[in-house]
N, C-alpha and C positions, 0 to 999 in steps of 0.2 A: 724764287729763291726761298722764300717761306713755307711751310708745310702745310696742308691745311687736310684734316681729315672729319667726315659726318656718316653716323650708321645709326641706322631704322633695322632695330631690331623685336624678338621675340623676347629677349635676354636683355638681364643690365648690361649697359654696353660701357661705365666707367672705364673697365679694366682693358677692353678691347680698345677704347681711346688713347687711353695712356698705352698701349702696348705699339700701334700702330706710330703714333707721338716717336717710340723710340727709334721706331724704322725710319723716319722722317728728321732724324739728330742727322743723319750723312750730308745734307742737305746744306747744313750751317744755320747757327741761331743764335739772340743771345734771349729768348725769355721763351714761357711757353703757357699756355691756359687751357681751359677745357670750360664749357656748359653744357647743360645735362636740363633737357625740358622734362619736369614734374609736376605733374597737378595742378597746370596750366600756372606756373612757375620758372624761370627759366633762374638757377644757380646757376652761377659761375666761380670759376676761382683761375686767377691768372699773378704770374709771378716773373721778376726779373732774375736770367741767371739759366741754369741747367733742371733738367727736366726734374731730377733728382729732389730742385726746389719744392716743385709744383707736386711731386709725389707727398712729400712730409707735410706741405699745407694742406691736403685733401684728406690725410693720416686724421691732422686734427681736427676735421669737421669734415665729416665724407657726405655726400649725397649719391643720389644713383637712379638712375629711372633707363626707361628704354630707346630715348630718343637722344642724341649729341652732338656736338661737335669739336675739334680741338685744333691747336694749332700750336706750329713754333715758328716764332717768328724772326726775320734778320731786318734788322731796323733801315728803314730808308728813309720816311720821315718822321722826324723826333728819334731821342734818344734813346736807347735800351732802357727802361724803367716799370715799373709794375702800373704805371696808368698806359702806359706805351704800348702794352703788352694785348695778344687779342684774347679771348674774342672784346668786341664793344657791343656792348650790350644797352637798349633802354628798357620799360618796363613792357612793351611788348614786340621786341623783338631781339637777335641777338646773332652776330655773325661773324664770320673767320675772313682772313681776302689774303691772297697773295697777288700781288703785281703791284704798279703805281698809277693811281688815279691821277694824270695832268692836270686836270681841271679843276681839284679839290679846293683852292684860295677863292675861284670865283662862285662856285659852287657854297661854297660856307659863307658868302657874302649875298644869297639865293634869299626871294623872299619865303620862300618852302623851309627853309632851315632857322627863320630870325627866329623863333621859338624857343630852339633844342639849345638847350648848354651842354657848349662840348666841354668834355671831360679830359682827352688827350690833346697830345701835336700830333695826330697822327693824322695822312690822308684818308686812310680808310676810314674813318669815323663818322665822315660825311654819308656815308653810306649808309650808317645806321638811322641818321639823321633823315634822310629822305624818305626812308621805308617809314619811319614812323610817322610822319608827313602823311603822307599817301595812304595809310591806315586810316589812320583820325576822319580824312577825306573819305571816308567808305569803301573803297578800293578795295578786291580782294586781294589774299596775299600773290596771288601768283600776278593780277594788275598790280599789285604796286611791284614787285622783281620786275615786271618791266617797265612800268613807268618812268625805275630808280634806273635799269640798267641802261636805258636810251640820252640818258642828262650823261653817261659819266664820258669822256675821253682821257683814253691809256689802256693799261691790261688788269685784268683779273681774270680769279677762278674763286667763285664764294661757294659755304657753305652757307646756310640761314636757316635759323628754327624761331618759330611767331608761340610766344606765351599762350596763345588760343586753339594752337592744333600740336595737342604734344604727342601725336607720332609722325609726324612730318617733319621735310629736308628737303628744303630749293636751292639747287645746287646753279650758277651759272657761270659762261667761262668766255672768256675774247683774252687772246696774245697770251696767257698762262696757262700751261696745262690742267686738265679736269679729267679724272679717271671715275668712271662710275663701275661699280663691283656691286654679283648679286651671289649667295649662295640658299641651300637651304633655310637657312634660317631668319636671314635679314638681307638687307643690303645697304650700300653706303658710296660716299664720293672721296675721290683722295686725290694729292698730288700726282701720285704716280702708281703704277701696279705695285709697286714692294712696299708701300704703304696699306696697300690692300691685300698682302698675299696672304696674311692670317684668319681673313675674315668673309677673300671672297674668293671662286674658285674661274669666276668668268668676269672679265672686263671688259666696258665695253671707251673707248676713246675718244672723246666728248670734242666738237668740231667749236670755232668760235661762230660766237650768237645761239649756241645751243641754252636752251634752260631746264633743268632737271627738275623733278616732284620725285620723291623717291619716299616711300614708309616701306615698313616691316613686308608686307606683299608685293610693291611692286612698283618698278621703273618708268616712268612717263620720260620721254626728251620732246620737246618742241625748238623747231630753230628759228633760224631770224625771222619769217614771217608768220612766227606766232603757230605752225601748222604742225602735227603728229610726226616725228622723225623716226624713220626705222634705221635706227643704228646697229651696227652686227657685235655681238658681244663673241667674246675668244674666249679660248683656256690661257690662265694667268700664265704660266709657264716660266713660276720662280718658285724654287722651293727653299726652305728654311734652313737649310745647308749653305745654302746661297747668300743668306743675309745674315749666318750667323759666326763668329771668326773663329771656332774650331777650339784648335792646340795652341793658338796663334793671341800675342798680346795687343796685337791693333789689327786691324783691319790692311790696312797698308802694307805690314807684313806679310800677311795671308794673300793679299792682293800682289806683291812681289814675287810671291814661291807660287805664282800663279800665273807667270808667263809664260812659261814651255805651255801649261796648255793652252793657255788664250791662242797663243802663236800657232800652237798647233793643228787647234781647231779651225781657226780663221782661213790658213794655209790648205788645209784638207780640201772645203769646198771646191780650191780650185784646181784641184789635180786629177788630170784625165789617165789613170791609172794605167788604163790600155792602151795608151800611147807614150805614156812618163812625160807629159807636160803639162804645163802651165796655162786654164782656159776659163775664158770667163764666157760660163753659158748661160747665166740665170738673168741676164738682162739681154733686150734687143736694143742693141744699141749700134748703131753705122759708125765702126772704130776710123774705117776711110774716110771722111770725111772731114773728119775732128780738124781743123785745122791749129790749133792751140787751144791749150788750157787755164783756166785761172782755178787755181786752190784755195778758196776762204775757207777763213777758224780763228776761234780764239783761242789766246790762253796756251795749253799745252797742244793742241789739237794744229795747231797754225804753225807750232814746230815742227810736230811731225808732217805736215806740208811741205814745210821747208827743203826737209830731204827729201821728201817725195820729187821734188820737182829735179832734183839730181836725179834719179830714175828715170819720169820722164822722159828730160833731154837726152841723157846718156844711151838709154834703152832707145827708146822710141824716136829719137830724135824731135822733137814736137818740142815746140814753145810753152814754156809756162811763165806765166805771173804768179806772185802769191799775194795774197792778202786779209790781212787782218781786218773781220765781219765789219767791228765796229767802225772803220774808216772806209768801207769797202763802196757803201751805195753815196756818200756825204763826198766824196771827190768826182761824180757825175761820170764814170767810167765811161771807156770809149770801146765796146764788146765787139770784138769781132762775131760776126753772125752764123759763120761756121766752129764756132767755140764749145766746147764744154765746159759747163762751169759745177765743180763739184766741192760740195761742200763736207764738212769735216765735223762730227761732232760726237761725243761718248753719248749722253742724254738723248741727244734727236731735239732737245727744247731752248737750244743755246739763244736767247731774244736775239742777238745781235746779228748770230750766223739764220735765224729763222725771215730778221728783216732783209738783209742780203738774199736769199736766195727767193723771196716775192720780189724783190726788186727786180732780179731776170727772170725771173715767169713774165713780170708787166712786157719785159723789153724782148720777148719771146724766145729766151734764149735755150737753149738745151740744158739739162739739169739733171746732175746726179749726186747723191750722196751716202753718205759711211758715217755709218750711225750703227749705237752698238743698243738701244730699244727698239725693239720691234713695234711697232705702228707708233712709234714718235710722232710730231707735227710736223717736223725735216722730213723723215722720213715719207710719211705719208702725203705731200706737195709736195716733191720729187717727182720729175720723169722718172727716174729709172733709181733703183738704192741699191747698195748690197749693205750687208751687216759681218761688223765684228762679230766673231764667237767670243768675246770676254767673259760673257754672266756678269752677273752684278758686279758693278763698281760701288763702295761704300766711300772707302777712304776718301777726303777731300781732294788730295794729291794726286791724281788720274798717273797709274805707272803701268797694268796691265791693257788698259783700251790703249794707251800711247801706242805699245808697239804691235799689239793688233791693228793699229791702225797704217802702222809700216807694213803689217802684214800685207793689208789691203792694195797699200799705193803700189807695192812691190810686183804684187802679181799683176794690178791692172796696166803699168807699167812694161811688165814680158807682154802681156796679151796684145796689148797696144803694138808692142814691138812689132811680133810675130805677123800681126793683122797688114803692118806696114811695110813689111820684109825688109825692117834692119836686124831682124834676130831672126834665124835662119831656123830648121823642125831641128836640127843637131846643138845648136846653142843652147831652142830652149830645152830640152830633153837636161843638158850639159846643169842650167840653172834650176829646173826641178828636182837634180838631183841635190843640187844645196839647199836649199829652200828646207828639204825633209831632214837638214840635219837640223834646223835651230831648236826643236826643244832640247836636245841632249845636248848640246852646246849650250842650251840656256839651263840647264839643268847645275851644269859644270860650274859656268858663272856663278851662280847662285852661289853653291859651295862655296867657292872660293871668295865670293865677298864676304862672307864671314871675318875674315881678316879686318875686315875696316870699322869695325868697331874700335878698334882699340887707334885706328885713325883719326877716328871720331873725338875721340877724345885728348888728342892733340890739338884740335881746333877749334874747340868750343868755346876758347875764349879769345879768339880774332875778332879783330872789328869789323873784316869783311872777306869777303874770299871772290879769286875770279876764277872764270872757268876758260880755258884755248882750246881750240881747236881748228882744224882745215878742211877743206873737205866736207863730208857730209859728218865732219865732226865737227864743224860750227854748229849747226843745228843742237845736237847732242851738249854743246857746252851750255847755250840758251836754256834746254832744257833742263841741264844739272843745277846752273844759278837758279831757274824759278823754282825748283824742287827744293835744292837748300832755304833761298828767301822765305818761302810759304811756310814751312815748319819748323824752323830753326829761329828762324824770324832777327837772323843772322844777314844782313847786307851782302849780296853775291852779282854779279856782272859776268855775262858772257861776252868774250869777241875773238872774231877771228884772229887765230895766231899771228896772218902776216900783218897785221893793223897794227898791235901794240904802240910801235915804233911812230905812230899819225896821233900820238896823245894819250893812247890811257895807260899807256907806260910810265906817267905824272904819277900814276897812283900806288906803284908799286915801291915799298918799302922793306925797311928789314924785318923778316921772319912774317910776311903775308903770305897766308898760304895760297896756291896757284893750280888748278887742279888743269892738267894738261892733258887732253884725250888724244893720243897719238898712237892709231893701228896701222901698220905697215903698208908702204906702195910709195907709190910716185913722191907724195908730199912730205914722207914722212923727217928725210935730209932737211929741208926749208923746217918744218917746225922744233927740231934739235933748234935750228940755228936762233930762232926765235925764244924758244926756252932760255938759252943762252945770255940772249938778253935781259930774259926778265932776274936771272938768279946774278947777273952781274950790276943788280941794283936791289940785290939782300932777297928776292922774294922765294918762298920756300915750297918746292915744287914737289905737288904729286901727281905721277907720271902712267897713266894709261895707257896699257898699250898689250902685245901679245908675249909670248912662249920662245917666238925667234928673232926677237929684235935686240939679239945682244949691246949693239951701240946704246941702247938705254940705259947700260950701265956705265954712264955717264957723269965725269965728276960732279959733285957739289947737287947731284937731285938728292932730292930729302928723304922720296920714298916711291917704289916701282912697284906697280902692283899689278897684277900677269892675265889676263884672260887667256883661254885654250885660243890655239890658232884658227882661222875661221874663213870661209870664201867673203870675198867681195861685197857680194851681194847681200849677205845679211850681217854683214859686221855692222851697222848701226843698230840693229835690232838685238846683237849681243851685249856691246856696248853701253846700250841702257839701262844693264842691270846695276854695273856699280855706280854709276851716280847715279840709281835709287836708293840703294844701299846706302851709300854714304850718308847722303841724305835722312833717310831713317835714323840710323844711329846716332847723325847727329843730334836730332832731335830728343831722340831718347834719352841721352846723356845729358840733356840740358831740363828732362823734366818739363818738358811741353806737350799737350794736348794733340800726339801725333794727325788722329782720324779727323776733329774737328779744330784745325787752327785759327789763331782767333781769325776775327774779321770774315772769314771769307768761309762760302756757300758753292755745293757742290756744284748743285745743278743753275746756271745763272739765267734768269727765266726774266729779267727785266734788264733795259738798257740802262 
């Protein structure tokens, strides 16, 4: 969840720290620091608050050498504050970490540390504590990175620079991501590639127990047994279009008017053009077989599961479970052995969906995931992956991978079908030909949530909002409540429409607004009726729905808001445009920190 960046360069690499630092704000933080090894010296300067802080303290007292490291950090132990903040530094050495070291209480109660006066609460700090240990002890720097890194249990990914060799970077990494980047002129380690995309042109994706030596010439990895590791370094394959928000005032924004192509993209790989259908041929995977499914995710990713698994059943007729990463392995699951279990995730680094999915490697189970970085750690221990076309997600608020990731369940869903022969070659032909409408359907959307701006600001000062829906428009309500909660920071609840009436209709009062997703079909009579209810106990309903569902003009709804009409089959994925909308505005209206809301960190890389 914290960012952590180190470059060995040719060149003062201040400005490249702090530059990369800002590509690493998507992340979530509340403090950020930077050291800079000089003249067998190691400055630092670290600050609580936005990066912005840690710019004007370095204004008043700049330093600059060619060796560095920096970080921003999201507080786990100890509170956000400028001793909190990384790097920790002693007088010969000095280091970044993202993850959480378990063992840090008993470890600081270590005869190796009764020496060190610690300066923070933080766990990390014990880290510096033992390197400097293991120096004094004669140990070289790269014995003592392993000395240190053998004591710790939990995850990290450090950078580390020793007062005594100022152009050297010991990078090492277990359960947190470690991206090592090399170009022309220097190279460096980073959280991820888009932390790296200005500085290097090739990454290579650092495995756990690997340990990095990295200066200005050249990349060393050694792995767990201490031995030379030939790692394959790639082309970065992000460019600064990609990380940078345009015309656009937030990233979220940019990241919204950026669905048609996500959806588009994702949708393309799987269309057999010469036959007009729906096929997934880039994995080998025995579709016959499969005898059910389990969908783990957190977060937004486990929503879009959710519908997914209406796909599934619907399509394909196949059993699915779903579940959430974090509860997934802790209830001792009972796996059917002919199962697929695929995992769900924007990053590829989610801790909790990365423990779930070892947990059935252990139980040998089949595995596949949808992940929108390319050689992620999900990714890459996977059986089998396909990837969203997203491109970069910044925003904290994941809205463009969400329905790329509908994209995905959707088509593996027909293919699945098709493999089982509950979808017939004429069906699917029938459903690729919908499939290719949703950008310009998603296009339309877009347009037209314009409108809810000014919705927006009818509700900005509710105490809480809830979201209805039926169908795979429960999913969609879930997802509109965590989309408002997160950046409005406004109290929101989804539940299914026909529940109201089983208790949380207790909550419903006068003039609470109700945001009701109701697109046309079977359910849609049953949730009028439900609506009905809720506006017959004061709540003040805005109404989702399409173009030809006149009975929406409906006494006493507050406000009808129209999407273009749309097939079946991707009406969840149209649908998600305005409650992201909404959402956004609401936000904006309220003058809150769209891209980074407080608390919360994009990519969640510790349990």
């Amino acid at each position: 969840m914290c960012g952590i960046i180190g470059i060995a360069s040719k060149e003062n690499v201040s400005s490249n720290i702090i530059n990369a630092l800002r590509k690493l704000e998507y992340r979530g933080y509340d403090s950020a620091g930077i050291a800079i090894n000089t003249a067998k010296k190691i400055n630092q300067r670290k600050v609580k608050g936005k990066l912005d802080n840690l710019i004007y303290a370095l204004q008043k007292d700049q330093f600059d050498g060619n060796t560095g490291i920096g970080h921003t950090r999201w507080a786990t132990h100890g509170e956000p504050s400028d001793k909190n903040a990384h790097p920790h530094s002693s007088t010969s050495v000095s280091l970044v970490h993202n993850g959480i070291i378990e063992n840090a209480a008993e470890l600081k109660k270590s005869e190796e540390v009764k020496d060190y006066h610690f300066e923070s609460d933080t766990d990390s700090e014990v880290i510096t504590a033992l390197l400097t240990f293991y120096l004094k002890e004669g140990l070289s720097h790269l014995e003592s990175v392993q000395k240190t890194i053998s004591s710790l249990e939990g995850s990290y990914a450090l950078a580390i620079i020793f007062s005594d060799s100022e152009d050297t970077i010991y990078g090492a990494k277990n359960g947190s991501p470690l991206v090592a980047g090399t170009n022309g002129v220097g190279n460096s380690i980073g959280s991820d590639s888009i932390a790296l995309s200005s500085v290097a042109n090739k990454v290579c994706y650092l495995e756990d127990g690997d340990i990095t030596v990295l200066n200005k010439e050249s990349i060393e990895i050694y792995n767990l047994e201490g031995e030379r590791a030939n790692r394959e370094f790639v082309e970065i394959g992000i460019n600064e279009s990609e990380v940078s928000k345009g015309p656009y005032k937030h990233f979220m924004e940019k990241e919204i008017h950026e669905h048609p192509h996500a959806v588009g993209e994702t949708f393309r790989q799987f269309i057999d053009y010469d036959k007009g259908t729906i096929t997934i041929s880039n994995i080998n995977l025995n579709f016959d077989k499969i005898s059910k499914i389990y969908l783990i995710a957190c977060g937004t990713a486990y929503y879009s599961c959710l519908v997914g698994k209406y796909y599934f059943e619907q399509y394909a007729r196949t059993p699915v479970e779903c579940d959430m990463a974090s509860e997934f392995r802790y209830r001792d699951p009972v796996i059917d052995p002919n199962a697929l279990c695929i995992f769900v995730s924007q990053s590829g680094e989610t801790a909790d969906t990365k423990a779930a999915l070892d947990y059935c490697r252990k139980q040998k189970i089949q595995t596949l995931s949808i992940v929108n970085v390319k050689n992620s750690s999900i990714a890459r221990d996977s059986d089998h992956c396909i990837y969203t076309k997203a491109g970069a997600e910044i925003g904290v608020a994941s809205t463009k991978a969400f329905t790329a990731q509908l994209s995905v369940l959707l088509s593996l869903s027909i293919h699945l079908a098709s493999e089982k022969k509950f979808v017939s070659v004429e069906e699917n032909i029938k459903l690729c030909k919908e499939i290719m409408q949703a950008p310009l359907l998603l296009e339309q959307a877009i347009e037209r949530s314009y409108s809810l701006k000014d919705t927006a600001k009818a509700i900005i000062n509710a105490k809480g909002v809830m979201y209805l829906g039926r169908g795979t428009a429960f999913p969609l309500a879930l997802e509109g409540a965590l989309k408002f909660k997160e950046i409005s920071y406004i109290h929101a609840e989804g539940y299914p429409a026909g529940e109201m009436k089983h208790g949380p209709l207790a909550l419903i009062e006068k003039d609470l607004p109700v945001v009701c997703i109701v697109p046309p079909g079977p359910l849609f009579h049953k949730t009028i009726s439900n609506i009905q209810e809720v506006i017959a106990r004061g709540g003040k309903i805005l109404m989702i729905t399409d173009d030809e569902t006149l009975e929406s003009n409906s006494e006493n709804i507050w406000e009808v808001f129209r999407l273009p009409k749309c097939p079946k089959s991707i009406e969840a994925i149209v649908y998600s445009v305005p409650i992201h909308m909404l959402a956004y505005y609401t936000a904006v209206e309220l003058g809150n920190d769209v891209d980074q809301p407080r608390n919360l960190a994009k990519s969640v890389t510790v349990e």
